[in-house]
C-alpha positions in Angstrom: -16.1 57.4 -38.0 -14.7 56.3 -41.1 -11.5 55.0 -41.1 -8.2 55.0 -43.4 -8.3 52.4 -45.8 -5.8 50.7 -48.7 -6.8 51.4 -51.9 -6.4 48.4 -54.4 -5.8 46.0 -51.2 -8.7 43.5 -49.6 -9.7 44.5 -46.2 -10.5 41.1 -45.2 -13.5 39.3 -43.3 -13.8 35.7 -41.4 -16.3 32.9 -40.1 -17.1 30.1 -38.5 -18.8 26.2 -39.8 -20.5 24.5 -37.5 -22.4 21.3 -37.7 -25.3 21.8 -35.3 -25.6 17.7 -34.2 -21.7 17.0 -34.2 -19.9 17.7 -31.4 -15.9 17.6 -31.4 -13.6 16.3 -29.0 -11.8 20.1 -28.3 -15.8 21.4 -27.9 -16.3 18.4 -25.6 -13.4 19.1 -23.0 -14.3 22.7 -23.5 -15.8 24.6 -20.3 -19.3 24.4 -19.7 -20.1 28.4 -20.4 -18.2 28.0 -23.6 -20.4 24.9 -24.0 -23.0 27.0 -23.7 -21.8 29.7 -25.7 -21.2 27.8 -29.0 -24.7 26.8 -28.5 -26.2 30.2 -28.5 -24.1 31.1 -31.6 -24.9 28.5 -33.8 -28.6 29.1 -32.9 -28.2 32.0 -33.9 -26.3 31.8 -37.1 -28.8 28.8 -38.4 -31.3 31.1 -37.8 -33.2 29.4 -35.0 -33.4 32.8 -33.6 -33.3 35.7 -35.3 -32.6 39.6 -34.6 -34.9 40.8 -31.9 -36.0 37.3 -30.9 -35.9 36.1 -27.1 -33.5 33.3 -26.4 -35.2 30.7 -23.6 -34.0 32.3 -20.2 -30.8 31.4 -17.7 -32.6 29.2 -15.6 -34.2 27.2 -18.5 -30.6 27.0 -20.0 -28.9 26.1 -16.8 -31.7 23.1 -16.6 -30.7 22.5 -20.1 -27.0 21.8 -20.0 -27.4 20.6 -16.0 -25.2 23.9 -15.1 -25.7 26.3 -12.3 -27.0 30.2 -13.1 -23.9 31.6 -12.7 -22.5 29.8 -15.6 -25.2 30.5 -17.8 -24.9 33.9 -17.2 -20.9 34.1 -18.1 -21.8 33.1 -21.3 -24.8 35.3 -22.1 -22.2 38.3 -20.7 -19.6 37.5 -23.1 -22.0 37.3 -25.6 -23.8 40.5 -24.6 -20.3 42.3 -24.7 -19.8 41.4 -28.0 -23.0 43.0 -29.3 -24.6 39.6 -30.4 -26.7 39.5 -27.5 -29.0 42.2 -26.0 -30.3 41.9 -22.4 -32.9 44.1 -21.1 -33.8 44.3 -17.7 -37.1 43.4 -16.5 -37.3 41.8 -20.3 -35.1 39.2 -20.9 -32.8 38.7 -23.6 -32.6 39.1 -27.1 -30.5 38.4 -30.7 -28.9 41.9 -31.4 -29.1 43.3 -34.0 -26.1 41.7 -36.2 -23.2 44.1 -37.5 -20.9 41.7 -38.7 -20.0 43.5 -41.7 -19.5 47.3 -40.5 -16.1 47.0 -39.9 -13.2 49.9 -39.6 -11.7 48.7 -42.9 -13.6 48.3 -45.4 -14.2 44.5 -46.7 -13.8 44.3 -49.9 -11.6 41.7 -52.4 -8.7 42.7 -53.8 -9.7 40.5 -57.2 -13.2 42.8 -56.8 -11.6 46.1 -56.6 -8.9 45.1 -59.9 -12.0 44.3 -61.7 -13.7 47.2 -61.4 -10.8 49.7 -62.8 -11.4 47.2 -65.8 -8.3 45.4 -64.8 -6.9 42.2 -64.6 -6.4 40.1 -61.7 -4.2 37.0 -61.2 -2.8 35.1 -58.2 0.2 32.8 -57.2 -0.1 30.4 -54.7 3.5 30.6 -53.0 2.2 28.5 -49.7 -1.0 26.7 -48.2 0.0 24.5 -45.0 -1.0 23.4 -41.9 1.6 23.9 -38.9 1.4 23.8 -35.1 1.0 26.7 -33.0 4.1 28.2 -31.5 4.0 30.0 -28.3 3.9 33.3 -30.2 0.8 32.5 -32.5 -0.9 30.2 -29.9 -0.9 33.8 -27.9 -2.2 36.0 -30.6 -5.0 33.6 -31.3 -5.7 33.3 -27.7 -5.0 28.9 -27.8 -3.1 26.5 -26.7 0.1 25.9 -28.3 0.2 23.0 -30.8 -3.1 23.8 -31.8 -3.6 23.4 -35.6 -3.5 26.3 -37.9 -3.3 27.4 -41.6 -0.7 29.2 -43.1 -1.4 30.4 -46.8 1.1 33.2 -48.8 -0.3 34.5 -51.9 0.8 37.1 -54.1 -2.0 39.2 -56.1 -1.4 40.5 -59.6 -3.3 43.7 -61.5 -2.3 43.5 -65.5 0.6 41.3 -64.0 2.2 43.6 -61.7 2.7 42.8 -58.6 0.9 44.6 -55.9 0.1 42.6 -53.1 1.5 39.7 -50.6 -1.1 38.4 -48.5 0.6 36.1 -45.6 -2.5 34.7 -43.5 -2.6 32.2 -40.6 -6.2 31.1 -40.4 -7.8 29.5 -37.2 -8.9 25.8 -38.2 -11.2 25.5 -35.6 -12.7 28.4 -37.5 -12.6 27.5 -41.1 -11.7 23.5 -41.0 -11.7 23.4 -44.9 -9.5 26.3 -45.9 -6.7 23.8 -47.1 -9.0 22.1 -49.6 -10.0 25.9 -51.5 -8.8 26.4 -54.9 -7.5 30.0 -54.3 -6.3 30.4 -58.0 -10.5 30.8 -58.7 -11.3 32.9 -55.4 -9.5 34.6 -52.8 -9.2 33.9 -49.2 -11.3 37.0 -48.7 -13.9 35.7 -50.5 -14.0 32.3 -49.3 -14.0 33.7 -45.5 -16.6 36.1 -46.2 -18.9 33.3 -47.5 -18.9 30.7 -45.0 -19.1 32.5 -42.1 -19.5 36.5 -40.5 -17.0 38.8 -39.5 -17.3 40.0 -35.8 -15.1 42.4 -35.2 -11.0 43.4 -36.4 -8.3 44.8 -35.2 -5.8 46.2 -37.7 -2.8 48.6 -38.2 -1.5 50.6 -40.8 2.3 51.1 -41.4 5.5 52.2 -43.7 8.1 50.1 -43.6 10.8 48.2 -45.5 10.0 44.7 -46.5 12.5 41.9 -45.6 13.9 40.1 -49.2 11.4 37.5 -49.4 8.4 39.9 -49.6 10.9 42.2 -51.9 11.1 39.4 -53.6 7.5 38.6 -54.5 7.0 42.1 -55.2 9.5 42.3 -57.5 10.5 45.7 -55.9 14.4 46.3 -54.0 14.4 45.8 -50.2 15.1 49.8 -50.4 11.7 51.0 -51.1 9.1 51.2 -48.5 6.0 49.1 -48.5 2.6 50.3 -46.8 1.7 47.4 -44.9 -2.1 46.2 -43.5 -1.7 43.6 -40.4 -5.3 43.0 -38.9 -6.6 40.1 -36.9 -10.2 39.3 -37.4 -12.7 37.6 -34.8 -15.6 35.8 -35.5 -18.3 33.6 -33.3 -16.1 34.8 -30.6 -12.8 33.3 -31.7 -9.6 35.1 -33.3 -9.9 33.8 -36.7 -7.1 35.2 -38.8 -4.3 37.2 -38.8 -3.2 38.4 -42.0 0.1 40.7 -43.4 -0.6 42.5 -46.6 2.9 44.2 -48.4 1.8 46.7 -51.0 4.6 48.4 -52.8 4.5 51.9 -51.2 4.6 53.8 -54.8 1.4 52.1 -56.2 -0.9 53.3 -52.8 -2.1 56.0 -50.6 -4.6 56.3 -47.6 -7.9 58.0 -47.8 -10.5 58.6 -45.2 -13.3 60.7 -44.5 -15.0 61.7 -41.4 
């Protein structure tokens, strides 16, 4: 069922980079089934195996990574559970069919859907950071506080009005090099959608009133209500972002069909 979406705004996307013969210290410590589990996924997104193939079986994994059944078979569950696996019984198991980009809000770039009214789009680069998890954020991207994350605020222009401020925390263990992106020639939408596939996204829609600072950036009075976009993306079975977009309320509306 189709879904409300934002008109001129960038319903977003996310990914992961993996090197498939480095291992990290955090993957080192990790537990064995998630071990195991970033294993499988970055078979799968190298293309060792592809959609309908036959990964080896639990008992020639568990030999594999010297691990007992049972721990082999956590990680094919989660896996199965989020629809990159399949399991058949009697069969074995197989690369699902991959839906990364059928998501309830449409992806698209903000820069993308300016252009295509035969508009101009612009951006300002307000903040891109790095910063420790707080007990807050270490809980909405399901990690351990201090972890390392990205902060970026940008502010998108059509024919120089302001229209959008997009605050996103982005999951480094996710997207390592998002500090080092030039986001005055792409957006983060379009860098996340190109290095790696969206998984799934959670996401609510609201009125509200923005607080100065976005007012600010907007160039709009704290007095008129923005419609706001807050969704949290997953990808290769992490949270990967968590992004606020403020759109001044008179420049948008909601659509859907079903």
């Amino acid at each position: 069922m189709p879904c409300p979406f934002i008109a001129p705004c960038e319903p977003v996307s996310e990914f992961i980079y993996f090197s498939r013969n480095h291992v990290s210290t955090s993957q080192a410590s990790a537990p064995a089934f998630q071990t195991i589990k970033d294993y499988l996924l970055r078979e799968i997104q190298s293309g060792t195996w592809k959609e309908g193939q036959a990964i080896p079986s639990e008992a020639m994994l568990a030999e594999q990574f010297s691990v007992s059944r049972m721990t082999v078979n956590r990680a094919v569950r989660e896996l199965t559970s989020e629809q990159i696996l399949n399991r058949i019984q009697g069969s074995g198991t197989y690369v699902a069919q991959q839906k990364y980009q059928a998501t309830l809000v449409e992806i698209k770039s903000i820069a993308d859907e300016i252009r295509s009214r035969g508009h101009v789009h612009r951006s300002e680069l307000h903040e891109l950071s790095e910063k420790s998890a707080n007990e807050q954020l270490a809980a909405e991207f399901l990690v351990k506080p201090g972890h390392r994350l990205f902060h970026s605020v940008i502010v998108h222009f059509e024919n120089d009005v302001a229209i959008q401020v997009e605050d996103r925390w982005v999951n480094s263990s996710v997207t390592p090099d998002y500090l080092v992106q030039d986001f005055s020639k792409m957006t983060p939408n379009e860098y996340l959608v190109a290095v790696a596939p969206l998984q799934g996204v959670d996401y609510l829609i609201e009125a509200t009133l923005p607080p100065k600072q976005i007012a600010d950036m907007l160039h709009i009075s704290i007095k008129e209500a923005c419609l706001v976009l807050r969704r949290k993306t997953r990808s290769q079975g992490k949270i990967a972002t968590s992004v606020t977009m403020w759109h001044p309320g008179r420049h948008y509306q909601f659509a859907g069909s079903f």
